[in-house]
C-alpha positions as CSV (number, residue, x, y, z in Angstrom):
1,X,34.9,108.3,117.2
2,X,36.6,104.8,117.4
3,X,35.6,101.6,119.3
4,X,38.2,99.0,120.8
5,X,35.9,96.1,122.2
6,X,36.7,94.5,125.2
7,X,34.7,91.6,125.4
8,X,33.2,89.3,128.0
9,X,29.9,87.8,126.8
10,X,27.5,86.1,129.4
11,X,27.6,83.0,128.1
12,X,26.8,79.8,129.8
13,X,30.0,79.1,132.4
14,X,31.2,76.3,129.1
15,X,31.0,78.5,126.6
16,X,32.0,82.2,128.0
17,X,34.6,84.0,126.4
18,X,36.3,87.5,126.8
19,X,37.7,89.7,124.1
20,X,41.1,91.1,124.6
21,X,41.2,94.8,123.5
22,X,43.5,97.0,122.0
23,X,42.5,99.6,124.9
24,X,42.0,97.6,127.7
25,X,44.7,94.7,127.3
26,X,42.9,91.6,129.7
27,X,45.0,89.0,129.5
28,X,44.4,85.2,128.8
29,X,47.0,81.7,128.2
30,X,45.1,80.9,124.7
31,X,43.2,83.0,121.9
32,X,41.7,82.6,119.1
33,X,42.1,84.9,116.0
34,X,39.0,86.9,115.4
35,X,39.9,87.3,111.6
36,X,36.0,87.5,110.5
37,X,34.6,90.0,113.0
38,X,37.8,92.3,112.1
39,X,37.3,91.7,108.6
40,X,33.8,93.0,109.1
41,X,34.5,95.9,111.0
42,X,37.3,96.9,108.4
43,X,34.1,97.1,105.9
44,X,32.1,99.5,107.7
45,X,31.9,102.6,105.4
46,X,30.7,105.3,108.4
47,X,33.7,107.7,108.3
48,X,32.8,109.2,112.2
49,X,32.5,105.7,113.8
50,X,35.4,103.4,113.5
51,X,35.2,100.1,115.5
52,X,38.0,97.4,115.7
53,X,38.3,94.2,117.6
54,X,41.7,92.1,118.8
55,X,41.5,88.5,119.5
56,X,39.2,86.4,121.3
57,X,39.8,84.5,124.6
58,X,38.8,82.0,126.8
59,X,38.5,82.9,130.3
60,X,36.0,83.8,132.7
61,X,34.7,87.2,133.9
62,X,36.0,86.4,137.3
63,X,39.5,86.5,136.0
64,X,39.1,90.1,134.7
65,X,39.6,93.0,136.7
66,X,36.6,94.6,135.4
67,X,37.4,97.4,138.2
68,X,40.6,98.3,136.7
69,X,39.2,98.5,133.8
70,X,36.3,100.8,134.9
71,X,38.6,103.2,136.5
72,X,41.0,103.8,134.0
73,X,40.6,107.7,133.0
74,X,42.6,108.0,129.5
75,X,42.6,111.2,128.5
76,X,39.9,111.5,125.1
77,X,38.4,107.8,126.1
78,X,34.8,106.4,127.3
79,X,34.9,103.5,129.1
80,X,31.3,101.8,129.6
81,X,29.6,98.2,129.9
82,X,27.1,96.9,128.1
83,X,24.0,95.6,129.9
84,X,20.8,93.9,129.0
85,X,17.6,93.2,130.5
86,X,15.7,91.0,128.9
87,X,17.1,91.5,125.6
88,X,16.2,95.3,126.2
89,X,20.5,96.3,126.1
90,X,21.8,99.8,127.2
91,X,25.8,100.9,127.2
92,X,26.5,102.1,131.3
93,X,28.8,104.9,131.2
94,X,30.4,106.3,135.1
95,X,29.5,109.6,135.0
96,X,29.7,110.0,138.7
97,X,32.2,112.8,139.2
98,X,30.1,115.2,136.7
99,X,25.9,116.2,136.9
100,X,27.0,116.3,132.8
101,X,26.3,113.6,130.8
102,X,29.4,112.6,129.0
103,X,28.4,112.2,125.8
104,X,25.6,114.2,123.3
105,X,22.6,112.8,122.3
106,X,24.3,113.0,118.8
107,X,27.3,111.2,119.7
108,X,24.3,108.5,121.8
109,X,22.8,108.0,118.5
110,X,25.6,106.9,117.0
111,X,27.0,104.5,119.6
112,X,23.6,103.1,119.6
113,X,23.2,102.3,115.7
114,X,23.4,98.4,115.5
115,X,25.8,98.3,112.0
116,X,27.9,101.3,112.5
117,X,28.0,101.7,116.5
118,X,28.3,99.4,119.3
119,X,24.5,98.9,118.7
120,X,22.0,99.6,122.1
121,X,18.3,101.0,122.7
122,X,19.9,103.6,125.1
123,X,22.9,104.5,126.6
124,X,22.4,105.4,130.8
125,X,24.3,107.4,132.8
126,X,25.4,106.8,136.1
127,X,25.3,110.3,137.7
128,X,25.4,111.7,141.2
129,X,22.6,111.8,143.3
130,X,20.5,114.9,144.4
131,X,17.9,116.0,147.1
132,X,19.4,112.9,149.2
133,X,19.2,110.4,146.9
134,X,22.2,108.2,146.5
135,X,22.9,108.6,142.3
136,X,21.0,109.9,139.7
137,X,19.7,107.8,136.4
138,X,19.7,109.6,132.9
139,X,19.3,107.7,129.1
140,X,19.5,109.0,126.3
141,X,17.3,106.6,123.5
142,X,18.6,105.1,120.4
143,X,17.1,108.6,118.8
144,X,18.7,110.5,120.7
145,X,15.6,111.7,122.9
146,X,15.7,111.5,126.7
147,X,13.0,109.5,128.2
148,X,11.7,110.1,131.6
149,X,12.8,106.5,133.1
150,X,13.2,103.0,132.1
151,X,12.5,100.0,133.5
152,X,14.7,97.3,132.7
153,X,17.0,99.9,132.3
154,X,16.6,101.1,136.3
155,X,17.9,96.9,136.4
156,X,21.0,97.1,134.9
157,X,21.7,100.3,136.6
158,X,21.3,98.8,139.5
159,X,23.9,95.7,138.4
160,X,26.2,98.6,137.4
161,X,26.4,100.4,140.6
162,X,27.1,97.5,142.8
163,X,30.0,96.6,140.3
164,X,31.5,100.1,139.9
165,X,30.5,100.2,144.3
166,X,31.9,96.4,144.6
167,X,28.8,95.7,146.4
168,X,27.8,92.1,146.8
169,X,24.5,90.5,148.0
170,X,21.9,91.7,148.8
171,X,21.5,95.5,147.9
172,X,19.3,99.0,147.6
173,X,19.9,102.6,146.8
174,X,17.7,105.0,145.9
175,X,18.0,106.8,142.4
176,X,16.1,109.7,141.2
177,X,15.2,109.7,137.7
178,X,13.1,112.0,135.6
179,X,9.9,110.5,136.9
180,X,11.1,110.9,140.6
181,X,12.4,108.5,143.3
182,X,13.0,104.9,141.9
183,X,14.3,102.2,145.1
184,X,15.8,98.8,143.1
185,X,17.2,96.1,145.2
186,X,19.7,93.7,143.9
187,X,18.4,90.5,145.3
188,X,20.1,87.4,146.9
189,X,19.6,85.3,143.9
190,X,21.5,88.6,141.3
191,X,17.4,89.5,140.4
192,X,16.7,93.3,140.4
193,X,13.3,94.2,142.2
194,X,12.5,98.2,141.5
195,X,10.4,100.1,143.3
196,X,8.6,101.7,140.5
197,X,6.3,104.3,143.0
198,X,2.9,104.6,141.7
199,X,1.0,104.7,138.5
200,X,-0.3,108.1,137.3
201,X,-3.9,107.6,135.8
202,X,-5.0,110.8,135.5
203,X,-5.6,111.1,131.6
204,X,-3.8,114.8,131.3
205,X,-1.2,113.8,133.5
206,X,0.2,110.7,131.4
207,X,-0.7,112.3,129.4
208,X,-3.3,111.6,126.7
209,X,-6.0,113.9,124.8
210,X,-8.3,111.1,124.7
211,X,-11.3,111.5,127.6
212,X,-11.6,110.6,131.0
213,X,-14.4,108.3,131.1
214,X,-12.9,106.5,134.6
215,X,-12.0,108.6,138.1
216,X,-10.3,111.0,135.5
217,X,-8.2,107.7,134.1
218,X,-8.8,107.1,129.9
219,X,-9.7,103.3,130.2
220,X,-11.0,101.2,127.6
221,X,-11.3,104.1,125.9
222,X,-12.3,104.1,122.1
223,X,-9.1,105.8,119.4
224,X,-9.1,105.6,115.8
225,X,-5.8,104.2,114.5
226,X,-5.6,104.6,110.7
227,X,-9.6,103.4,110.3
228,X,-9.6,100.8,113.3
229,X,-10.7,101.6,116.6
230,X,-8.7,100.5,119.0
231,X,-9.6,100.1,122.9
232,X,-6.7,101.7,124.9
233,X,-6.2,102.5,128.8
234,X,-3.7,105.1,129.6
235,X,-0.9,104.5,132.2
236,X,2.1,106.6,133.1
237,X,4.9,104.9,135.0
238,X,6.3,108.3,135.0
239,X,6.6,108.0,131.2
240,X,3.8,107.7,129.6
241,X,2.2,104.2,128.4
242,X,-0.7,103.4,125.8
243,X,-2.3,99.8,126.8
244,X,-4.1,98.2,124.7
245,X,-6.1,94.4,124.4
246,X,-7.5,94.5,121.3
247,X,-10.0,96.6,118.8
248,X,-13.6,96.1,117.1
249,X,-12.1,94.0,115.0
250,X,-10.5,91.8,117.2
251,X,-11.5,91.8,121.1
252,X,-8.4,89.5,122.0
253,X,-5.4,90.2,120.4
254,X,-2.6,87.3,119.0
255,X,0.0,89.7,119.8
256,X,2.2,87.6,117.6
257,X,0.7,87.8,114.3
258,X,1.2,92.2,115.0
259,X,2.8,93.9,112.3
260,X,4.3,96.0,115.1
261,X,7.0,97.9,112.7
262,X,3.6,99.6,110.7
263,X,1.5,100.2,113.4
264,X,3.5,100.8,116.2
265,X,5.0,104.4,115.2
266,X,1.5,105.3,113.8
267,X,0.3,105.0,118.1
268,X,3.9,106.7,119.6
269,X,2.8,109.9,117.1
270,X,-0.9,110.0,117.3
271,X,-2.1,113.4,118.3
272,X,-4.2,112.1,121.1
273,X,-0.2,111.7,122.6
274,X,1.1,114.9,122.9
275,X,4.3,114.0,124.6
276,X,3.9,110.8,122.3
277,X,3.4,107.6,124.0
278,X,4.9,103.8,124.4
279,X,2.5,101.5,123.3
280,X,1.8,97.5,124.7
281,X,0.1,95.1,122.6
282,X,-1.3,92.3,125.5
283,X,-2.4,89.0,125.1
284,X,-3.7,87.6,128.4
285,X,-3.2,84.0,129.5
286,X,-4.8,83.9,132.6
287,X,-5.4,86.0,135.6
288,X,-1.8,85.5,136.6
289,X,-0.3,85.5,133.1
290,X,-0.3,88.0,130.2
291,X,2.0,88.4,126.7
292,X,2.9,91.7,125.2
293,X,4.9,93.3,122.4
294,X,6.2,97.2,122.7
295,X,7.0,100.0,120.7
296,X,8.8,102.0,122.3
297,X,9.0,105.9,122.3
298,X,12.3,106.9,120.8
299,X,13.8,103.7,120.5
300,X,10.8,101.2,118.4
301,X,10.5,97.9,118.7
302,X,12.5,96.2,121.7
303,X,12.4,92.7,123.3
304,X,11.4,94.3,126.3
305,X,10.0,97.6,128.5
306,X,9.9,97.2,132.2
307,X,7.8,100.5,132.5
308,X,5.9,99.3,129.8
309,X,5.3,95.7,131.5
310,X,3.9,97.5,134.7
311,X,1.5,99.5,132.8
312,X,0.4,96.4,130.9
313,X,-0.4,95.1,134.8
314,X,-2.0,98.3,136.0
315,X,-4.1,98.8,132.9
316,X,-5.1,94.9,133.1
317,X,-6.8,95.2,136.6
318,X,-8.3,98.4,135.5
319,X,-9.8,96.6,133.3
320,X,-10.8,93.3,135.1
321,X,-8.7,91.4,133.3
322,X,-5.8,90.2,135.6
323,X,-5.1,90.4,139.6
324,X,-2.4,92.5,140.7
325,X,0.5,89.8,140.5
326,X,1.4,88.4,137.3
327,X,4.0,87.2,135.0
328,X,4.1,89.1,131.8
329,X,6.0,87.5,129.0
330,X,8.4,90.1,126.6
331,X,9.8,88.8,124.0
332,X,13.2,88.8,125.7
333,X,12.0,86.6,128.9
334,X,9.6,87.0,131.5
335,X,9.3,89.7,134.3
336,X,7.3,89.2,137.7
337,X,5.1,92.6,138.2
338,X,2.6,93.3,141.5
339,X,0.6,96.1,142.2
340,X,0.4,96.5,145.6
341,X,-2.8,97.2,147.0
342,X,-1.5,98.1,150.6
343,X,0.6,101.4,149.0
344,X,-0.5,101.7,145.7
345,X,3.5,101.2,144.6
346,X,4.3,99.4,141.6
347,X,7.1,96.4,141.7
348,X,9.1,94.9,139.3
349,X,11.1,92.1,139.2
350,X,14.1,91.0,136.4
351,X,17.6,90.1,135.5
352,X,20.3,92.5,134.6
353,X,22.6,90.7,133.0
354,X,26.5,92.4,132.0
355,X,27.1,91.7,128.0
356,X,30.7,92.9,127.5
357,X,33.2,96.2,128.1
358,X,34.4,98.4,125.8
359,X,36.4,101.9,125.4
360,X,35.7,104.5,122.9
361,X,37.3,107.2,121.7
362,X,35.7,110.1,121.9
């Protein structure tokens, strides 16, 4: 499998810059030899993933005909975009003419590995819809697992649709995922607003082996993490989310001083998570404000979950923590989350920001 970058970063409108590739030959009046990344690339010792770069240029995305480039069907090559959301970055593949994905979960897990692949926490696929829905939304993780849904991913989805659709404005489809109907709306300002439906708190539907002890929800609820008792309430946003505030030890939680790396895998395996679980680490602020760190099933640490930051919501006003509109802080940026009293739904709100294009040979 070989890569041949084509790159337009999302840089501040002074600094941006696009990568002419071998593949996909953008053109540009001036480059600048890219003689260090090449040289780096040339180093890489993985004999099934080959990446090469070209030159660099200065341009803007507006002069690239990122359509063009989109539609090209080479026999034997993958065209996709890189997204991100918050730091939280996915490779977009158009997979609209097939209800296949077009790549494995192997092959996923190497175009995700950050030294030897393009490097993402997932790759998405934009696929058709079904039972009326306008497309259908499947990842495949860094590992190479399929997650129900993702929330920042749903974001750049969104951004990717209404590039590969030329869409401007503002925008909504429907998309159905593995954890049902999700409605995002591009809005006015290039913000993504998702529809994220409604939280499932029923403890054997998220679901969690740990007891009800709440209207058949798990919250506050005591678990024993390698000799600390943790307090954890249970939230599925259609994948299933382990909240959690603090332990015995410590009541309110400096979610920055976390060695998240040693004890986030030891929650996402626990056998109180039989389908394992994603797991928020929450400092709160205020009423209106609250900090978290993830660790994310199948993918680890990220710099942000959108799923995970409505949980975080939900399981703070289960709790009597928060009110039902906040700002949570990721470590990738902020995202506005409300849970609407009036119908229950969940709503997010983020950017969905395009990181550069590439082909690969697959």
């Amino acid at each position: 499998m070989a890569i041949a970058a084509a790159i337009s970063l999302s840089l501040p409108p002074q600094t941006r810059r696009s990568c002419a590739s071998i593949a996909a030959p953008f053109r540009s009046t001036s480059s600048l030899h890219f003689d260090s990344l090449r040289s780096n690339f040339s180093s890489l010792k993985n004999p099934n993933l080959r990446v090469s770069a070209s030159s660099m240029s200065i341009g803007t995305p507006e002069k690239i005909s990122t359509t063009s480039f989109l539609d090209r069907r080479e026999s034997g090559f993958l065209h996709f975009v890189k997204y991100h959301g918050l730091g939280n970055d996915f490779i977009l593949v158009d997979n609209r003419d097939s209800t296949e994905p077009r790549v494995t979960p192997e092959q996923a897990v190497k175009l995700c590995d950050r030294n030897f692949g393009i490097g993402a926490d997932g790759v998405i696929f934009a696929m058709p819809g079904v039972n009326g829905t306008d497309y259908t939304m499947r990842i495949f993780n860094s590992d190479g697992s399929e997650p129900e849904m993702c929330g920042n991913g749903v974001r750049c989805f969104a951004r990717f649709i209404a590039e590969l659709e030329n869409l401007h404005g503002k925008q909504s489809f429907t998309v159905h995922t593995g954890a049902g109907l999700i409605v995002p709306e591009i809005q006015e300002d290039g913000k993504v607003k998702v529809d994220m439906g409604e939280p499932i708190l029923k403890a054997s539907d998220v679901p969690t082996k740990l007891p009800a002890n709440k209207d058949q929800a798990a919250v506050k609820a005591d678990i024993n993490v390698d000799g600390v008792t943790w307090n954890v309430t249970c939230v599925s946003m259609g994948n299933p989310h382990c909240v959690t505030f603090g332990n015995r030890q410590s009541q309110n939680l400096t979610v920055d001083e976390l060695n998240l790396a040693a004890i986030g895998p030891k929650f996402e395996h626990h056998e109180m998570f039989p389908a394992r679980t994603n797991t928020e680490f929450v400092e709160v602020f205020s009423h209106e404000h609250l900090k978290m760190r993830v660790w994310e099933r199948g993918a680890g640490a990220t710099l942000a979950c959108g799923t995970g930051a409505c949980a975080v919501v939900v399981a703070a006003v289960l709790e009597g923590r928060a009110g039902r509109s906040c700002t949570v802080d990721l470590p990738g940026g902020p995202l506005d989350i409300e849970w609407k009293e009036e119908d229950n739904h969940v709503y997010m709100t983020g950017p969905a920001e395009v990181v550069f294009y590439g082909s690969v040979a697959v």
